[in-house]
Phi, psi and omega in degrees: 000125133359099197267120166283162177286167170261173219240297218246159160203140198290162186074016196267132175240138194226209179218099181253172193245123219294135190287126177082091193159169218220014159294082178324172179210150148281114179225180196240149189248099161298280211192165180224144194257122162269005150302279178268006149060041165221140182252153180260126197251164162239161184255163172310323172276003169094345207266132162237186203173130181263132212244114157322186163258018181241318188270014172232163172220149175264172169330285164333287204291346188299279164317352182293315199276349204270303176298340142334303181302324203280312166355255165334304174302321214269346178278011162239046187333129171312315188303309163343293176321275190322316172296278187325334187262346163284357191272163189244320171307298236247347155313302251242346171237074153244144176267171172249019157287305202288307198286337158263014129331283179287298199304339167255008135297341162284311203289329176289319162316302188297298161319337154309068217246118172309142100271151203196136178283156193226169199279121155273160167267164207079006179229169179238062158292139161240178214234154183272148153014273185295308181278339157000261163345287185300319161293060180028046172062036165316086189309174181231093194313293189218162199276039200267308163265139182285139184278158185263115187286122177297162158228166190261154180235155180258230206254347184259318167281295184327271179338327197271335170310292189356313203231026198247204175270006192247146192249149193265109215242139180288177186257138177266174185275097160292353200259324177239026160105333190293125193302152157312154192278157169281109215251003205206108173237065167249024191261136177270121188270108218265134179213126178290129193291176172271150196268154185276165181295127185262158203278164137295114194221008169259086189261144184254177184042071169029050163093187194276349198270283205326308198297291171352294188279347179299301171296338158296291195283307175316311195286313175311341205271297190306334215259317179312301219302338201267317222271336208244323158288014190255013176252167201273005170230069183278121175221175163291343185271356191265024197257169333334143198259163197220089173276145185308174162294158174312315178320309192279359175261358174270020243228127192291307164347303127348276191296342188253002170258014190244313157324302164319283160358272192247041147273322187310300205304325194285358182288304212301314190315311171277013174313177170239062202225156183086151185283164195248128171238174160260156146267168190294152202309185162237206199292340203263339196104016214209137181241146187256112185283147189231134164251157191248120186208008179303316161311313174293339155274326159318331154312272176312310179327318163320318205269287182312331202287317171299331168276000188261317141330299170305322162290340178083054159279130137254112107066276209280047163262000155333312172260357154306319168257040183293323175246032147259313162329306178298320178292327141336286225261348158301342147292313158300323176320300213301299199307322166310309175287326176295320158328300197292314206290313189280342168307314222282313185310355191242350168306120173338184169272297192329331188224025160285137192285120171329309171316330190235059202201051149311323214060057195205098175310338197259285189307307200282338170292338164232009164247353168104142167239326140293134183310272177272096175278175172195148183240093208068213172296006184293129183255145150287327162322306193290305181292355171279310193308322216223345217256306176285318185243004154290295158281014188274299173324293192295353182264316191279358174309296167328291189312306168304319169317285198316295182288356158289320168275000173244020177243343160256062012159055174259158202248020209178125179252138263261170206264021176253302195296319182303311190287298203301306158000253171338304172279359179257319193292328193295290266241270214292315179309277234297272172329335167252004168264333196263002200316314183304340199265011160277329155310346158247024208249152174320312206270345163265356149270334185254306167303124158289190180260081193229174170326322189275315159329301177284306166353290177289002214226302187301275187281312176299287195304354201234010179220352158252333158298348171227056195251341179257354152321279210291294186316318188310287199320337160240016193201081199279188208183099185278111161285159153293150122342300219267291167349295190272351138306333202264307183285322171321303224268340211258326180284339187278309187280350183274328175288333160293339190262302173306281172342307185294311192294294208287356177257312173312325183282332181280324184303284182323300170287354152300315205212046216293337192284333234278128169330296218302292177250016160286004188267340176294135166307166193179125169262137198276173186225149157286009161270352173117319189285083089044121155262151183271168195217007195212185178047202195297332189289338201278326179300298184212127171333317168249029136015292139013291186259337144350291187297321178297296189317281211300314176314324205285322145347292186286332185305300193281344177294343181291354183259010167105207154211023161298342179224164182250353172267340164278000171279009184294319179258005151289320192280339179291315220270321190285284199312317175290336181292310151313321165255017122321331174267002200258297182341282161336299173297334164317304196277336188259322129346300146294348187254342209216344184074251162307299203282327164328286154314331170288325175337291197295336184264314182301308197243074172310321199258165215238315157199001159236126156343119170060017180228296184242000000 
């Protein structure tokens, strides 16, 4: 039998139309199925997608069609109106049939509207040339969408745009990229406002009563936690805890060397060394520039910390005074948070945090009411996230090394402290090498800056994240050969597995075209955005947070298993995460639809194989 011919023929570049939309693409012809009489197309992003034969056009004819159109707008000129409308004899014998007549002929001219996706925030949408311009200079993040060929609409699908993702645009010149010239300016340029600030009305950790205890119980949770690995038969059973005197939780001496800490870092922060990047747009279409030089503090930091060492500080008076540190910086967290809050009041809409914009004082004070706060160009959110208390971990990390040899009278210090070391130092380098790639991350897109943010970023992390430090220093812990191979090999695949996952994700969404991830599978979404479906992500949803899980594991097992508080931040590690994954699925869900649910049946499981 006789194979009919095709229309299309592969490796043919045609113009296909994005399914349920009236949006042309430039795509490439893969192949055509005479079965299901579909041709399978690729998009400029990699999206690939089975296509009528209805639903492609060639080139020619797209163009043939785009000047007709153009045609037809231009014969319908503003001026004609304008001429017409200076003559003063023929206003005053105009009816007042004719004159609502033009008039809804102008109102029609302005509706005659491109469409063209503008960039949301949180997607990698890039914006053309012309809208730049037309949007204040709208930067354009990434070179991910393809331009979009007008069509013409009429006047009731225009209106219906209106309150949708596509912004409402004068009609261009398609044959040489150039806009029609402006012939007239009284002509109205239709433009989408940037959207106001929307209230919160998803409140997490049960609400304004959930935060509330929250911000009560965390810092106590932490100070027990602190209080019961530094004893020497630290156990769960010693509780009522035998609180220290006030005195001893206190030193001014102290609170001004945690003061020092993080003047030195914002110093390091503002050097003028390191590349300057953008971050993703926000609600207005504006982007915030960031520099990345956090390896270079980390560096210098190194250096002093080695000339400090060399002069003979010691170090492990750190861990003498540990929880007059901790009490330190937790009076700053507060003053810090009260600062941010009353500020967030003079803040734009444009740079209020979804997450924190209740009206609810309590609530808004500890989920952040500002995105980016700033003090100029200083972003604090940022310099919080990566810079004090991440290396602050590795300095007191140290610091517990120092004091352990010198509280066990040791000459070399034991190799549970060296692997902790060592897998907590990979985690803070790896992260601060990666810096940039914090900018796309939940907690710099999404999250305000408030009380749970500083907290976490001042305090939690740089004093509970070093709970298998401190707990070493009195409670030494002999490993094997076999052992410490076992742990080696176990920090290494959580660590591959967390790199790979979180660098595939940041390419792809930079770039979808990128050599690097075109072979990954992908469901298109109607936002423009593609989920991945193959490689780690294909595995488990969150490949990520797997790899995180497995690292926090090797941290804790070299300290044994006689006690459950160094294992504290493995079990912290599991709860955020699990509610990080319900959020998450929450918000992508309202956000992706359809496509979510197929999502969800190609990668069922969430973050343990074949269990969750």
């Amino acid at each position: 039998m006789r194979m009919p011919a095709t229309r299309f023929q592969t490796g043919e570049t045609v113009m296909g139309r994005w399914p349920g939309s009236n949006l042309y693409y430039e795509v490439k012809v893969l192949n055509y199925d005479s079965k299901s009489r579909l041709y399978t197309v690729i998009y400029k992003d990699g999206t690939e997608l089975e296509l009528k034969e209805s639903d492609i056009t060639s080139m020619t004819m797209f163009k043939q069609g785009s000047t007709r159109s153009r045609s037809r707008s231009r014969s319908r000129s503003p001026a004609r109106t304008r001429r017409s409308s200076r003559s003063p004899a023929r206003t005053s014998r105009r009816s007042s049939s004719r004159t609502a007549e033009l008039q809804r002929e102008k109102l029609k001219e302005v509706l005659e509207v491109r469409l063209t996706p503008v960039a949301i925030p949180h997607e990698n949408n890039s914006n053309s040339k012309h809208e730049k311009k037309e949007e204040n200079e709208k930067k354009e993040e990434n070179n991910t969408a393809t331009k979009v060929i007008e069509l013409q609409k009429t006047e009731t699908e225009s209106e219906n745009q209106t309150g949708g993702r596509y912004n409402l645009r004068r009609r261009k010149d398609q044959g040489d990229g150039k806009p029609v010239e402006e012939e007239t300016k009284e002509e109205t340029l239709v433009q989408a406002k940037p959207p106001a600030a929307v209230k919160t009305t998803d409140l997490e950790f049960g609400g304004r009563v959930g935060v509330f205890f929250l911000m009560l119980l965390l810092p106590v949770a932490v100070l027990a936690l602190l209080i019961l690995s530094g004893q020497k038969d630290a156990s769960l059973q010693d509780f009522p805890l035998q609180i220290p005197p006030l005195q001893s939780l206190w030193d001014w001496q102290v609170f001004g060397i945690v003061l020092l800490w993080l003047l030195f870092q914002a110093v390091l922060a503002l050097l003028p060394v390191g590349k300057v990047v953008e971050g993703m747009p926000l609600k207005n279409g504006e982007t915030l520039k960031y520099r990345i030089n956090g390896f270079y503090a980390l560096v210098l930091t190194a250096v002093v910390v080695g000339v400090a060492v060399y002069q003979e500080v010691d170090l492990s008076y750190i861990h003498a005074h540990f929880l007059q540190f901790y009490t330190s910086a937790l009076v700053i967290v507060t003053l810090l948070s009260i600062y941010l809050f009353i500020c967030s009041c003079w803040a734009s809409e444009s740079n209020l945090a979804p997450g924190g914009n209740s009206g609810y004082i309590i609530y808004d004070f500890f989920m952040g009411r500002e995105l980016n706060p700033r003090i100029k160009s200083f972003d604090i959110k940022f310099f919080c996230e990566m810079r004090p208390g991440l290396i602050g971990w590795v300095l007191i990390n140290f610091a517990m090394l120092l004091a352990e040899m010198k509280h066990q009278n040791l000459e070399n210090p034991s190799p549970a402290m060296l692997l902790v070391n060592g897998f907590q130092l990979l985690w803070v380098v790896d992260g601060i090498w990666h810096e940039e790639k914090l900018l796309t991350m939940m907690d710099i897109v999404y999250d305000g800056f408030g009380f749970m943010l500083t907290f976490g970023d001042l305090a939690f992390v740089p004093f509970t994240f070093t709970c298998q430090a401190y707990y070493l220093v009195s409670h030494p812990n002999d490993l094997s050969v076999f052992w410490i191979a076992t742990l080696i090999a176990m920090n290494g695949v959580g660590y591959y597995i967390f790199r790979k996952a979180n660098s595939q994700k940041f390419v792809f969404r930079k770039n979808p075209s990128h050599p690097a991830v075109l072979h990954l599978k992908a469901i298109p979404t109607a936002t423009g955005k593609s989920l991945i479906v193959s490689g780690l992500w294909g595995f488990v949803r969150h490949p990520n947070y797997l790899g995180d899980i497995i690292m926090g594991l090797a941290w804790s097992l070299p300290c044994g298993f006689n006690h459950v508080i160094p294992y504290f931040y493995l079990i912290y590690l599991i709860t955020l995460l699990v509610h990080r994954n319900a959020r998450d699925e929450r918000q992508c869900r309202k956000k992706y639809g359809s496509a979510w649910e197929e999502y969800c049946k190609a990668v069922p499981y969430r973050i343990f194989p074949g269990i969750y």
